[in-house]
C-alpha positions as CSV (number, residue, x, y, z in Angstrom):
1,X,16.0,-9.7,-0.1
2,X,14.2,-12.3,1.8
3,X,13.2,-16.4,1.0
4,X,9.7,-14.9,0.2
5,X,10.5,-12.6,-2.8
6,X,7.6,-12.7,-5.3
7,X,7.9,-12.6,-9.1
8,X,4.8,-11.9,-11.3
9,X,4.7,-12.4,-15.1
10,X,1.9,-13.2,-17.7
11,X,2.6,-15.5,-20.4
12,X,0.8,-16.9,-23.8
13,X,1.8,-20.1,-23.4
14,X,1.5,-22.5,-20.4
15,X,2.8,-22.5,-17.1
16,X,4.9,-25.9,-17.6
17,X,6.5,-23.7,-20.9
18,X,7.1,-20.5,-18.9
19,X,9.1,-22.7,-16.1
20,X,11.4,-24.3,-18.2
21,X,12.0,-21.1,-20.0
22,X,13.1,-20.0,-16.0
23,X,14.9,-22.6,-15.4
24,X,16.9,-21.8,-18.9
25,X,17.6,-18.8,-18.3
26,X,18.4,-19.2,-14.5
27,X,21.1,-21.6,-15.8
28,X,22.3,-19.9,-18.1
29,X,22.2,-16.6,-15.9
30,X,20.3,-14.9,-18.4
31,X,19.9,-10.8,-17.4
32,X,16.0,-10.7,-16.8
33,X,14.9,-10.3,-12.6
34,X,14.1,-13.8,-11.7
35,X,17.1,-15.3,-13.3
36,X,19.1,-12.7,-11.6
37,X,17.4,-12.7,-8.4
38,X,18.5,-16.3,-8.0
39,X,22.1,-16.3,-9.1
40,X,23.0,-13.4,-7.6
41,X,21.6,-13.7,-4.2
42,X,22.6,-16.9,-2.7
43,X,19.8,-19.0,-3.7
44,X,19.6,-22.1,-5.3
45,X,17.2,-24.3,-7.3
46,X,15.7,-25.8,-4.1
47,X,14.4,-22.5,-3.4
48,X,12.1,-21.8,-6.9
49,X,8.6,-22.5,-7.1
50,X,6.3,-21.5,-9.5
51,X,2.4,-21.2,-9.1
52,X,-0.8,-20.4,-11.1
53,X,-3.0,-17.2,-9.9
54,X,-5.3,-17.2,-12.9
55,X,-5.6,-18.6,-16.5
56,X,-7.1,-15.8,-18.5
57,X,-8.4,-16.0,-22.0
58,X,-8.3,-13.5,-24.0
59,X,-6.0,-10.4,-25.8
60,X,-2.3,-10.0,-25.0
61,X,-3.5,-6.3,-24.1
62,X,-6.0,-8.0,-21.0
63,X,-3.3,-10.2,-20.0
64,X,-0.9,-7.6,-19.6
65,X,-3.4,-4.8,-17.7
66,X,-4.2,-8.0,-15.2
67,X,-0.4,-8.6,-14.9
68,X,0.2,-5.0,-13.7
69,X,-3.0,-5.5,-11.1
70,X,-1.5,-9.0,-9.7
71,X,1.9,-7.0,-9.7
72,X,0.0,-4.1,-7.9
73,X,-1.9,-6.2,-5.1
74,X,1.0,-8.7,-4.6
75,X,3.3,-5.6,-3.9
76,X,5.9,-7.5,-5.8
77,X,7.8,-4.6,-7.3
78,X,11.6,-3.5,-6.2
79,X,12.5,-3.4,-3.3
80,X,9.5,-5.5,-1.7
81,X,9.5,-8.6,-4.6
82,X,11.2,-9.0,-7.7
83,X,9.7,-7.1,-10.3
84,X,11.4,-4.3,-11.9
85,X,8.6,-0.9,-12.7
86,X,9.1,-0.4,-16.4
């Protein structure tokens, strides 16, 4: 993988909350793709950043059909980005 590997998750809560729960679980090397991606493959905390694409309102259902369209355009699934196709 490359320094440009792309992640993209939806969350309920804020972005502030879903970066410290990355940061947990980084540390703690926690078996989800991000947290993996960056113990595993050389990379350190110098190298995560986090950014806002949208704040939605609305159902969990919405969030999670625009999740899998971000996911989609971004072309962040395996092998290009680190999302893993459920």
């Amino acid at each position: 993988m490359n320094g440009n590997d792309v992640y993209v998750g939806e969350t309920g809560g804020t972005l502030y909350q879903r970066h410290l729960l990355n940061l947990s679980r980084i540390r703690t090397q926690h078996s989800d793709p991000v947290a993996e991606h960056f113990y595993t493959d050389g990379h350190s905390m110098d190298d995560f950043q986090i950014m806002g694409l949208e704040k939605l309102s609305g159902s969990d259902e919405y969030r999670k059909t625009m999740e899998q369209l971000w996911k989609s355009k971004l072309r962040t699934y395996r092998p290009y980005g680190i999302n893993v196709q459920e």
